[in-house]
N, C-alpha and C positions, 0 to 999 in steps of 0.2 A: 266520357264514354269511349273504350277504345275500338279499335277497326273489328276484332273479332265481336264482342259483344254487339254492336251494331250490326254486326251481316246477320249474328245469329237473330236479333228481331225480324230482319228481313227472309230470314228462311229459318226462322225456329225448327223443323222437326228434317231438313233434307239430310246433315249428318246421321241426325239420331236414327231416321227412318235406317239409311243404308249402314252407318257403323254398328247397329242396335244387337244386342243379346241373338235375336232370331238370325242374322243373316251369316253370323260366325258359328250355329249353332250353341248358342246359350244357357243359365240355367231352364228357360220354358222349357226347350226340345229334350234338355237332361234328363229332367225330371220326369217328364213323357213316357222314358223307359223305364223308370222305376218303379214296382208293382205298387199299386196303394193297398192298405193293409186295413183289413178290420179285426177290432179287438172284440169280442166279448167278455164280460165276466158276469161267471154265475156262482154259485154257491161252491163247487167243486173244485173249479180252478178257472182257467181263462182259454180262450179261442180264439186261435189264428189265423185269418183265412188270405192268401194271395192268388190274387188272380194273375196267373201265367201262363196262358196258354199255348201251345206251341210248344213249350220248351222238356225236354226227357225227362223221367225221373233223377236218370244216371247223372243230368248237367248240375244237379242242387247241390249244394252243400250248406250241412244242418248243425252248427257247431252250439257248443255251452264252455264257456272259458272265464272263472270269474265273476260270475251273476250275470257277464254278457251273452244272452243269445244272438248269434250271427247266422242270416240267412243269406247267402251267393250264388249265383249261379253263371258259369263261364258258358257262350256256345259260339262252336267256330262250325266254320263249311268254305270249301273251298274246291272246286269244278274248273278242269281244264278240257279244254278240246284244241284238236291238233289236227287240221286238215293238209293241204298241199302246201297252199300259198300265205298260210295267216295261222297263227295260236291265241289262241282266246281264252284268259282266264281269271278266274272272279270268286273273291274271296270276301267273306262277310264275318262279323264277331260283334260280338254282344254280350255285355256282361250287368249285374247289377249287385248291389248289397246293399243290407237293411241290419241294425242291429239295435237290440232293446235289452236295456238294462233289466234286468229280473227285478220283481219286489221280493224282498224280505219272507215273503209268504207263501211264493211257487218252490215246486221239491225240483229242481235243477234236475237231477237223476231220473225222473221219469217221465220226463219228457217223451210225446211222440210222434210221428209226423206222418202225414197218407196225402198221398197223389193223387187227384182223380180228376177227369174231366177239364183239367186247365186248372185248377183249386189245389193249393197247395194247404192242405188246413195241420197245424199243430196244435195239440192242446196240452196244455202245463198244467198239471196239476197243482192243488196248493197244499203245503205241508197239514198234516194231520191234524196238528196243532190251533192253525188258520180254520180249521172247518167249523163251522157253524155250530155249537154245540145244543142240543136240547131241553127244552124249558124242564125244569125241574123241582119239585115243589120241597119246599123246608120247612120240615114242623118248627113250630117253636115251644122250647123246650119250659 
């Protein structure tokens, strides 16, 4: 058994505690920031809702490139004050992205997307084609 492996039985978790994901900020804290997303799918096409709250409409961005839907959103702020003897200033940014392959069956083109409340919801509709068609009866001939 070598000298590392030995300390580590004696103090199994004092690195991991202090080197660990959380204290460098990690994927945990990462992910933290990034909206979680719910999908619906109903017969029409499918629903997208993220919870954002805080953030502008103007900061989103709502792309289709590809079958890829990509959702973004950059926001900065930055406040300085300037007294006699001291300047004080403090600047913050935040950014996230989310991106989901299309199926086959959503019309990329009519895509739409509405603000409200902290809810970013979009809903994709699905091609003509894809839509549930109606039961229909066949004589036989």
């Amino acid at each position: 058994m070598s000298l590392v492996k030995r300390n580590n039985l004696f103090f199994p978790s004092l690195m991991n505690d202090f080197m660990g994901p959380d204290w460098f900020g990690g994927t945990e804290k990462w992910n933290a920031s990034v909206p979680a997303v719910n999908i619906k799918d109903n017969e029409e096409g499918f629903e997208l809702e993220l919870a954002v709250p805080g953030v502008k409409k103007d900061d989103f961005t709502v792309e289709v490139d590809n079958d890829v839907l990509t959702i973004s959103s950059e926001m900065k702020s930055e406040n300085e004050e300037n007294k006699d003897n001291y300047t004080r200033k403090e600047f913050s940014y935040s950014s996230f992205k989310r991106a989901f392959t299309l199926p086959e069956t959503v019309d990329g083109s009519k895509i739409d997307a509405k603000y409200e409340d902290g809810i970013l919801k979009l809903t994709l509709p699905k091609k003509q084609e894809a839509l549930p068609k109606p039961k229909r009866l066949i004589s036989i001939g």
